[in-house]
C-alpha positions as CSV (number, residue, x, y, z in Angstrom):
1,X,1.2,4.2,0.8
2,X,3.3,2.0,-2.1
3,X,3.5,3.4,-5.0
4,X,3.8,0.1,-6.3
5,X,0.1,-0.6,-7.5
6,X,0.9,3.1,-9.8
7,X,4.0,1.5,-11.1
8,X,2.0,-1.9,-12.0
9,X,-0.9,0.6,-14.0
10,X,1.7,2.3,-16.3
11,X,3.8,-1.1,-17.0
12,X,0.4,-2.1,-18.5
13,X,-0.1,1.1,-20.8
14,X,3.2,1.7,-22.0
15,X,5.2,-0.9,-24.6
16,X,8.4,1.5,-24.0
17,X,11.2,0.2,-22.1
18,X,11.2,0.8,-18.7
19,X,13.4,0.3,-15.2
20,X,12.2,-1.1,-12.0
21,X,14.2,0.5,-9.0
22,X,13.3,-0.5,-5.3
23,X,15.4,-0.1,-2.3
24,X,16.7,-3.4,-1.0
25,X,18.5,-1.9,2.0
26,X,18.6,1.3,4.1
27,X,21.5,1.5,7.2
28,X,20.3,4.2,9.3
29,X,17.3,6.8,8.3
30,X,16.5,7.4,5.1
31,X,13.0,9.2,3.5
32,X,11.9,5.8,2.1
33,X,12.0,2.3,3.8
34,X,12.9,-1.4,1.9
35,X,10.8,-2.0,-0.5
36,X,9.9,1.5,-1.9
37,X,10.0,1.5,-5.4
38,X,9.9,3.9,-8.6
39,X,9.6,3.4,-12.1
40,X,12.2,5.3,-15.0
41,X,10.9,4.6,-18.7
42,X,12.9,5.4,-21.8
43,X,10.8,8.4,-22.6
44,X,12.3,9.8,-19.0
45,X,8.8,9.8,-17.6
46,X,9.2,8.5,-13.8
47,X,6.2,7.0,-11.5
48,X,7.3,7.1,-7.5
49,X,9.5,8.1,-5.2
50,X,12.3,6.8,-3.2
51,X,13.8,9.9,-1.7
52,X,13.3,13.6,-1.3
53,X,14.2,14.4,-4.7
54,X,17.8,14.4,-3.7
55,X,17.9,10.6,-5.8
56,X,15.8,11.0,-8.4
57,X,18.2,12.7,-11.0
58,X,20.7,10.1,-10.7
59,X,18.9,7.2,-10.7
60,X,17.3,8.3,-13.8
61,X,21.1,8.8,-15.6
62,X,22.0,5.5,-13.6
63,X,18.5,3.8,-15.7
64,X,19.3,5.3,-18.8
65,X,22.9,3.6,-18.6
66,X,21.4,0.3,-17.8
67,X,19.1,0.2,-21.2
68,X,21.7,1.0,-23.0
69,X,23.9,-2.0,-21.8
70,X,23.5,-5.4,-23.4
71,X,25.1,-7.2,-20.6
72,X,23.5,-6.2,-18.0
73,X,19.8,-7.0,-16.6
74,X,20.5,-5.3,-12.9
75,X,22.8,-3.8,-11.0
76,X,22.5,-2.1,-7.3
77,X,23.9,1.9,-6.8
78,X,24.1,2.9,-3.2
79,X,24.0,6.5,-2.1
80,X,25.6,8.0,1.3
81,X,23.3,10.0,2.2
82,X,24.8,10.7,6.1
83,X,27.2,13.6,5.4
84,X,26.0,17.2,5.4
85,X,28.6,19.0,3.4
86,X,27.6,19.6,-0.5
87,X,30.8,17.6,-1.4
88,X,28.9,13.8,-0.6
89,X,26.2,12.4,-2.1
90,X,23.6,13.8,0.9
91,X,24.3,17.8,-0.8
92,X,23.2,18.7,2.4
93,X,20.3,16.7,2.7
94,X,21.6,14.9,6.2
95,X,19.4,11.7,5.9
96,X,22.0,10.2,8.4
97,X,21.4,7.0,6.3
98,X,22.9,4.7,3.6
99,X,20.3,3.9,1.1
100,X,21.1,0.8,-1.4
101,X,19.0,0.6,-4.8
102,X,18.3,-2.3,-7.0
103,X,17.9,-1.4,-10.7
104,X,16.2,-3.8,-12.7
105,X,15.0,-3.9,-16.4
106,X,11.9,-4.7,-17.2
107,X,11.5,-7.7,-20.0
108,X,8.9,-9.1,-21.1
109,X,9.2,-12.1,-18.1
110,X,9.5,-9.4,-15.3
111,X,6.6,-7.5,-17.0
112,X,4.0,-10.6,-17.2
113,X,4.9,-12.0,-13.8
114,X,4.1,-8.5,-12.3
115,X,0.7,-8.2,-14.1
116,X,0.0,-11.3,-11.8
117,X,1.3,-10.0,-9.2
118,X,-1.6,-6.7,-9.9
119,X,-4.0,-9.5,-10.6
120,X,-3.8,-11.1,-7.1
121,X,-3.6,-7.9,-5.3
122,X,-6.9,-6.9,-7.2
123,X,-8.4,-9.9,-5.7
124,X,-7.1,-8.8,-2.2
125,X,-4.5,-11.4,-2.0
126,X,-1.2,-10.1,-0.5
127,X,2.2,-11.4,-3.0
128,X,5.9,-12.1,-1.7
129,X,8.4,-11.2,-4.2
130,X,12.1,-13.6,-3.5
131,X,14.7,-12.4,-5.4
132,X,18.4,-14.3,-5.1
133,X,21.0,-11.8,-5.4
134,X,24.3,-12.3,-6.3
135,X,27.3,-10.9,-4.8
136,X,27.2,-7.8,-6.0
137,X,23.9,-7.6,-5.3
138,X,22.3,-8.1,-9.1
139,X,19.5,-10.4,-9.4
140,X,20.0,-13.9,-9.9
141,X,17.0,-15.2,-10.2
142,X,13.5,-13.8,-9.2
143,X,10.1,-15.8,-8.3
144,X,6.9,-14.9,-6.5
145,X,4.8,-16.6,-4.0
146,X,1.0,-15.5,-3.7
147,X,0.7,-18.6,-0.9
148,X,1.8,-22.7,-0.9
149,X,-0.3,-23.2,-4.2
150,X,0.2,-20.3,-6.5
151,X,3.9,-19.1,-7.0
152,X,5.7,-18.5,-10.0
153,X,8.4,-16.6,-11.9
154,X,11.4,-19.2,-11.0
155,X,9.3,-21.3,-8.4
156,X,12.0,-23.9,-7.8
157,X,13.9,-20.9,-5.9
158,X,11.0,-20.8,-2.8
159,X,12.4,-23.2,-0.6
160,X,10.8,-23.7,3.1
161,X,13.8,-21.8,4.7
162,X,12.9,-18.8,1.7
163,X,8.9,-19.3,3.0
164,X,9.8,-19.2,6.7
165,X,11.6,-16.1,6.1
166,X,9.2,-14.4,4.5
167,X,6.5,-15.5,6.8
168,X,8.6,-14.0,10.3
169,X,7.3,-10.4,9.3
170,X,5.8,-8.6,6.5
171,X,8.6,-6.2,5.7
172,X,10.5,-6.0,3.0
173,X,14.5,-6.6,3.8
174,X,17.1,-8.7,2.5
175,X,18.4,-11.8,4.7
176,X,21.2,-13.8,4.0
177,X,20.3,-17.6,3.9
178,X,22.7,-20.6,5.4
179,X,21.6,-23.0,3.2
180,X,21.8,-21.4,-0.3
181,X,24.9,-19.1,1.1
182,X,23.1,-16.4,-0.9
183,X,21.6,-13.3,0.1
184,X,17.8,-12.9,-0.7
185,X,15.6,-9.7,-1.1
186,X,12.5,-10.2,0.7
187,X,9.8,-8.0,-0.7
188,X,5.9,-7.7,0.4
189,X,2.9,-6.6,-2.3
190,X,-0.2,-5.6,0.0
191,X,-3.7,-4.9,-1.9
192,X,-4.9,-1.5,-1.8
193,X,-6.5,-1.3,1.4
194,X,-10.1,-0.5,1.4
195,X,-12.2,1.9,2.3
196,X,-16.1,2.6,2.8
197,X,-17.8,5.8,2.9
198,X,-21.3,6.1,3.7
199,X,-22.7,9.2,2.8
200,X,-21.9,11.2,-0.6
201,X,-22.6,15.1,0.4
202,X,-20.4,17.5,-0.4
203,X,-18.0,17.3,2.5
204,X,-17.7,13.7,1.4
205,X,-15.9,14.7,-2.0
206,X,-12.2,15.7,-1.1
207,X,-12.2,13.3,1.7
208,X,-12.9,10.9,-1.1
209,X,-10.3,12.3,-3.5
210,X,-7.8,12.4,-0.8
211,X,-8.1,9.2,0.1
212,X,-8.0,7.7,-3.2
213,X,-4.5,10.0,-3.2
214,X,-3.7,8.7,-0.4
215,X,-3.8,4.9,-2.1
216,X,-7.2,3.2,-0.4
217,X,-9.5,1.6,-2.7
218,X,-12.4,4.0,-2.2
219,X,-16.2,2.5,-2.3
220,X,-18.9,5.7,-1.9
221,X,-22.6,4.8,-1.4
222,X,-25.8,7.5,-0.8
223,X,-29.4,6.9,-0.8
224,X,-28.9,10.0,-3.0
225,X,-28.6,9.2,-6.7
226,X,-28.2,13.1,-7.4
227,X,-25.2,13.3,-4.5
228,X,-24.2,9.2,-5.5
229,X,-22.2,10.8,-8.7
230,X,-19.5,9.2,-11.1
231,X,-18.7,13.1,-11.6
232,X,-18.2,13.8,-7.8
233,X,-16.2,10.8,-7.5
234,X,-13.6,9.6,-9.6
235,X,-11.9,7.2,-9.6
236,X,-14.1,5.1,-6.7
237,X,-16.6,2.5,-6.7
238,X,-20.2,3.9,-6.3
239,X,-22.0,1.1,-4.4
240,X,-25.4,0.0,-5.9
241,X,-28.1,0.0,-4.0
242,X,-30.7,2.8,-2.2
243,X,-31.2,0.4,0.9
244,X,-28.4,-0.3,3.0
245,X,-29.2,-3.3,3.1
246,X,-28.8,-3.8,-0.9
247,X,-25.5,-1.5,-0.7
248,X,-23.5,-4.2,1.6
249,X,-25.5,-7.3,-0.2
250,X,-21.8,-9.5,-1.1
251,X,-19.7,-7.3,0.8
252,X,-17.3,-9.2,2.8
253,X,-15.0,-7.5,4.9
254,X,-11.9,-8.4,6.0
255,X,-9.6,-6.8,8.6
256,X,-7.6,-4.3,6.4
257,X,-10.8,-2.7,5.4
258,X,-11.9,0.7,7.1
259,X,-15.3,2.4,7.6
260,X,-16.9,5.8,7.5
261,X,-20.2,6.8,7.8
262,X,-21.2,10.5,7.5
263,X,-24.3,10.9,6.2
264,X,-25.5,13.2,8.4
265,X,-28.8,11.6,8.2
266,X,-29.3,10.1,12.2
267,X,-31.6,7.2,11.0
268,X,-29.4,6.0,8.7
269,X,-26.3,6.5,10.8
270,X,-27.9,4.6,13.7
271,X,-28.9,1.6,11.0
272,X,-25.5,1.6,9.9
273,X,-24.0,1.5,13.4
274,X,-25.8,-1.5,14.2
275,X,-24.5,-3.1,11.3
276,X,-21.0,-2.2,11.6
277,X,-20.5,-2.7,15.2
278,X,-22.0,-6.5,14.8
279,X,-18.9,-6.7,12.2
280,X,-16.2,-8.0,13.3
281,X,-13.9,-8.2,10.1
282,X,-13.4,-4.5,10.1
283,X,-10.1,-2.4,10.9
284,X,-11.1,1.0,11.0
285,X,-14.8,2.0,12.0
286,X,-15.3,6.2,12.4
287,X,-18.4,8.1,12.4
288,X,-18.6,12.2,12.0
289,X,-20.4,13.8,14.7
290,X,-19.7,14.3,18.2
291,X,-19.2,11.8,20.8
292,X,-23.2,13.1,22.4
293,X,-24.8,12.6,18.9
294,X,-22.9,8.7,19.1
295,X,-24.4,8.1,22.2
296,X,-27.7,9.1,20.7
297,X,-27.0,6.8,18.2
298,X,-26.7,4.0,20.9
299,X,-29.9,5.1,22.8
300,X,-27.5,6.3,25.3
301,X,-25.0,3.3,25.8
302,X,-21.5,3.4,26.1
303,X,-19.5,4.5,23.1
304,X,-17.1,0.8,22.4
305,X,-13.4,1.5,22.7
306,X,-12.7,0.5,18.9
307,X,-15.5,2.9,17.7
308,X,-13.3,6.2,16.3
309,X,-16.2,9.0,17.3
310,X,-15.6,11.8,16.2
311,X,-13.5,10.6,13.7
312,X,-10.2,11.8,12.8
313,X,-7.6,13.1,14.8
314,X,-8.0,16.0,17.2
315,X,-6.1,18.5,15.1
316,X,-9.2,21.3,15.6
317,X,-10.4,20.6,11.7
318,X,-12.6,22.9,10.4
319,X,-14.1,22.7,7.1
320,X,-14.1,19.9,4.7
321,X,-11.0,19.6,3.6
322,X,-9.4,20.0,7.0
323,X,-11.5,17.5,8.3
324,X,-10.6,15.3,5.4
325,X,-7.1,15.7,6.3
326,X,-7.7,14.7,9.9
327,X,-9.7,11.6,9.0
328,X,-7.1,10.2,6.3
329,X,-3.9,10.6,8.9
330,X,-6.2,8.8,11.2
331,X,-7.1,6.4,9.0
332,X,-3.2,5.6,8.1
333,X,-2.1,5.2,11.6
334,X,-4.4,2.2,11.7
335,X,-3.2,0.6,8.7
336,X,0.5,1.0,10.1
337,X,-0.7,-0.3,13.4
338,X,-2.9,-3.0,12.0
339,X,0.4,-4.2,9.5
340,X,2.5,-3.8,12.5
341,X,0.2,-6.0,15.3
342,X,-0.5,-8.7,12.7
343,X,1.0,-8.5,9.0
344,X,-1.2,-8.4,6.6
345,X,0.3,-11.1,4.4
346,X,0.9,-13.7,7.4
347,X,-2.6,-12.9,8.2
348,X,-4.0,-14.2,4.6
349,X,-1.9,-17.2,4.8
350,X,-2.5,-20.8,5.6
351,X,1.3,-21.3,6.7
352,X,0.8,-18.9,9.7
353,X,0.1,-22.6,11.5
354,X,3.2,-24.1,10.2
355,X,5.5,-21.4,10.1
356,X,6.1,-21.6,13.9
């Protein structure tokens, strides 16, 4: 998962100075993909990564520089990272890939216009960042586009060519546009996708913290109030509520969210189930058990096709934290399919219609 919503959390705690770096273009394999990015601040703390370590170190000397110049707001560094010999840039490392940074200080416009950007994503609302890039690849001029009636940061510079760019995918990348003659990085700001757990016993605990790790907005709920614990879950949402009913009261799911239920309670599975499978704004549904419990659960009916029972994959978990592990690969394979089949910004946006 982005690191990105991290990076946004420290920017808001910190009145240090601070550089953004994000790659803008990989040729060949590299660890990290457009888009990643990582945060240096002039205390040398850093949040992120964009590499393997083997970038790290001299991005943060290549930061350091930029504060200290007056002229300068950006630059890009690229990195050869193809050859194997300790002599190049790769020391080794053999990434087979060139890997093309933009560093960026962080005033006080940058700053503000990413706390919206946080602010959106909060609400669930996917963001497309547009930054025009000169020739040698600095930034020009940067605005943000949250859909056709909330951009800012330089709105004038999201033309419809810029939009219908942005709109053919939801990767980050740069394209070079005709009618500016400019190139342009394209870069996508998903909301923490969500999860549900339903069930809060102890096995529930590092699938929870893993999870949360992991970067899913984690949402725990237990009929329990003794296992339904602030202490056993930090950092989640504890959902109110001792009847199911009153735990999903103003829920409303949409397709980037993922279930789990493992309370190992079979009533409250099988109400659950009923619930769940009626829903059809959900991404991910899984249930712990086996498949012969499931069919219980269905009074003997045939298990549905998007119903992940048992869930996780078949790596022959055992024990909570393997099984936790198992779940959480699982559940990231959806999201990559689900961003893949559909793109989760395009999805959210009223010019999927227009966009042709």
């Amino acid at each position: 998962m982005s690191s990105i919503h991290e990076i946004m959390e420290k920017m808001e705690s910190i009145n240090e100075r601070c550089v953004l770096a994000t790659v803008i273009h990989v040729e060949g394999s590299a660890y990290r993909k457009e888009g990643a990015s990582m945060l240096f601040t002039e205390n040398e703390q850093q949040i992120g990564i964009i590499s393997a370590g083997c970038l790290e170190t001299d991005l943060a000397i290549q930061a350091a520089e930029l504060l200290g110049d007056n002229l300068l707001s950006s630059r890009t560094i690229s990195y050869d990272l193809s050859s194997e010999d300790d002599l190049s840039w790769g020391r080794g490392a053999g990434c087979n890939g060139k890997v093309h940074v933009l560093l960026e200080k962080v005033d006080s416009v940058l700053k503000e216009n990413l706390s919206i950007v946080k602010r959106h994503l909060m609400k669930g609302i996917p963001v497309v960042s547009i930054r025009i890039l000169e020739k040698d690849y600095s930034v020009q001029k940067h605005g943000f586009m949250a859909d056709e009636y909330h951009t800012f940061g330089n709105q004038h510079i999201i033309t419809d060519s810029i939009i219908h760019a942005a709109f053919k995918g939801n990767k980050s990348r740069i394209h070079y546009m005709d009618d500016i003659g400019q190139h342009v990085f394209i870069q996508h700001f998903q909301p923490k996708p969500r999860l549900f757990i339903f069930g809060a016993g102890p096995d529930v605990r590092p699938f929870a913290a893993m999870a949360i790790q992991t970067g899913f907005s984690v949402s725990v709920w237990d009929w329990r109030s003794a296992y339904c614990n602030e202490m056993y879950f930090p950092g989640a949402t504890l959902l109110k509520g001792v009847s199911i009913g009153g735990a999903l009261g103003g829920i409303n799911f949409v397709p980037s969210d993922s279930v789990v239920m493992m309370t190992h309670d079979f009533q409250k599975d099988k109400e659950l189930l009923k619930h769940f499978l009626a829903c059809k704004q959900i991404g991910y549904l899984g249930i712990l058990g086996p498949r012969r419990r499931t069919s219980r659960l269905l009074d003997g009916k045939e298990i549905p096709e998007h119903l992940h029972s048992p869930v996780g994959l078949p790596i022959k978990a055992d024990g909570p934290e393997e099984i936790a592990i198992s779940i959480i690969a699982e559940l990231i394979q959806s999201q990559h399919q689900l961003s893949l089949k559909e793109g989760l910004f395009r999805a959210n946006s009223r010019y999927l219609s227009s966009s042709g």
